[in-house]
C-alpha positions as CSV (number, residue, x, y, z in Angstrom):
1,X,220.9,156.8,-13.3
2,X,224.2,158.9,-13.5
3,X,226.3,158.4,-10.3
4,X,228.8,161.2,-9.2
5,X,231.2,159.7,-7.0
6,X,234.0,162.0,-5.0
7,X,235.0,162.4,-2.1
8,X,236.8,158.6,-1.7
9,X,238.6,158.4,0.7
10,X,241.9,157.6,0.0
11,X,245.2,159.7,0.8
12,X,246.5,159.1,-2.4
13,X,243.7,160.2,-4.4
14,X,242.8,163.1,-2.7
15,X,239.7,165.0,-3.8
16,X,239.1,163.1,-7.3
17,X,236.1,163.1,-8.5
18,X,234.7,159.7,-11.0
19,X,231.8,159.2,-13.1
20,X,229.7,156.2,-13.4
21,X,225.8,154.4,-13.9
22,X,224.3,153.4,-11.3
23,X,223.5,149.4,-11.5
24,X,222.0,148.4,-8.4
25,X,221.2,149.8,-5.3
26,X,220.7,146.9,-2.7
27,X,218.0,146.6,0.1
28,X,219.8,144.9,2.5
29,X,221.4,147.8,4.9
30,X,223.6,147.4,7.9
31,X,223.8,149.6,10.6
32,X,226.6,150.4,12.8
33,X,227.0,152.9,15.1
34,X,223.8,154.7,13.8
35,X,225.5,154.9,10.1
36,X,223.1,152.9,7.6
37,X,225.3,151.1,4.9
38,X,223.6,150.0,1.3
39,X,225.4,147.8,-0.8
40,X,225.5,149.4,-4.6
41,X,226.9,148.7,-7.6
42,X,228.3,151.6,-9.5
43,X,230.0,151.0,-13.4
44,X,232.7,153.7,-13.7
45,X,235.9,153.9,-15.8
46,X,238.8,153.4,-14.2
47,X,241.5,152.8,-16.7
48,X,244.4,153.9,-14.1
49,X,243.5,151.6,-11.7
50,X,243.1,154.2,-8.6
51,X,239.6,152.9,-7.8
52,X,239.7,149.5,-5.7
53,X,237.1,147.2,-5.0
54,X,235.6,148.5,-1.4
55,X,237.0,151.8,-1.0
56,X,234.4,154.2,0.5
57,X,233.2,156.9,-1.1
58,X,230.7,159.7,-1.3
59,X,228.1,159.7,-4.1
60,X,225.6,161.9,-5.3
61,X,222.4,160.1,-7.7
62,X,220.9,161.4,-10.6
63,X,218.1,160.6,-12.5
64,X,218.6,161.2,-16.6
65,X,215.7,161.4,-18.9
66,X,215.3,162.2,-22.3
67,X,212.6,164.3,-23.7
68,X,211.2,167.9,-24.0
69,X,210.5,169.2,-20.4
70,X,209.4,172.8,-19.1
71,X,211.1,173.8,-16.1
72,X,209.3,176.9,-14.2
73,X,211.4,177.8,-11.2
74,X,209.2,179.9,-8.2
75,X,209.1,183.5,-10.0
76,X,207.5,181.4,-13.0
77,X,210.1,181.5,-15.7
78,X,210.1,178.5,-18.0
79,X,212.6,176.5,-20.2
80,X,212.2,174.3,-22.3
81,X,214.9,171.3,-21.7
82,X,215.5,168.4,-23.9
83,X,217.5,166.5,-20.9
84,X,216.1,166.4,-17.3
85,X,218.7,165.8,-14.7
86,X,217.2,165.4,-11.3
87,X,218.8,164.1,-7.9
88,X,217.6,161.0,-6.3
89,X,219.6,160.4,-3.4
90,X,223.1,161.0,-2.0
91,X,225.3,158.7,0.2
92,X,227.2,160.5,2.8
93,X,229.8,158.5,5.1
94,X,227.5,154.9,3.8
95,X,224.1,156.9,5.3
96,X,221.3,157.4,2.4
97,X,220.0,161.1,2.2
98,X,217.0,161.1,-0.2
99,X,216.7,164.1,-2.5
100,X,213.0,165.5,-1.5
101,X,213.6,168.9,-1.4
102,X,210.5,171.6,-2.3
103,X,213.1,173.9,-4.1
104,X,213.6,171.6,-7.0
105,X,211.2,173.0,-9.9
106,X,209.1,170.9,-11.2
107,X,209.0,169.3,-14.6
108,X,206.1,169.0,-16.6
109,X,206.5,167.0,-19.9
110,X,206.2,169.6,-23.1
């Protein structure tokens, strides 16, 4: 999974945006104040050091497979993809928003 992480929030940053993989989305939430929390684990490069262990940020999921796909979107127009690049989930202020929308076309294998 590609991760897209902006939004941290951090003054000094300001609206930077990183990008990492997914390695582990944990199962064991906390809740305060009606905000659900999940612990994940997200690789990303961070060669100047602006990123610090526990800073909060917003993240959007995406799913990345390989392959020949047709896309057809609601007037039926196809193309033929070789990447598929879906969204899974987002995590908005630590609360999980799952991506289960009926506007997303759907892919069928080509």
């Amino acid at each position: 999974m590609i991760a897209h992480i902006g939004n941290v929030q951090n003054k000094i940053l300001g609206q930077r945006a990183f990008q990492g993989k997914v390695r582990e989305v944990r199962n064991n939430s906390t809740t305060s104040n009606n905000v659900v929390t999940y612990p994940t684990i997200i690789t990303v490069s961070n060669e100047d050091l602006k990123l610090r262990p526990g800073m909060t940020a917003d993240v959007s999921v995406l799913s990345d497979e390989r392959g020949r796909f047709v896309l057809q979107d609601n007037e039926k127009t196809q193309v033929v993809a070789e990447r598929l690049l879906q969204p899974q989930f987002c995590l908005r202020a630590g609360k999980r928003y799952d991506a289960n929308a009926t506007i997303l076309p759907e892919a069928v294998a080509a």
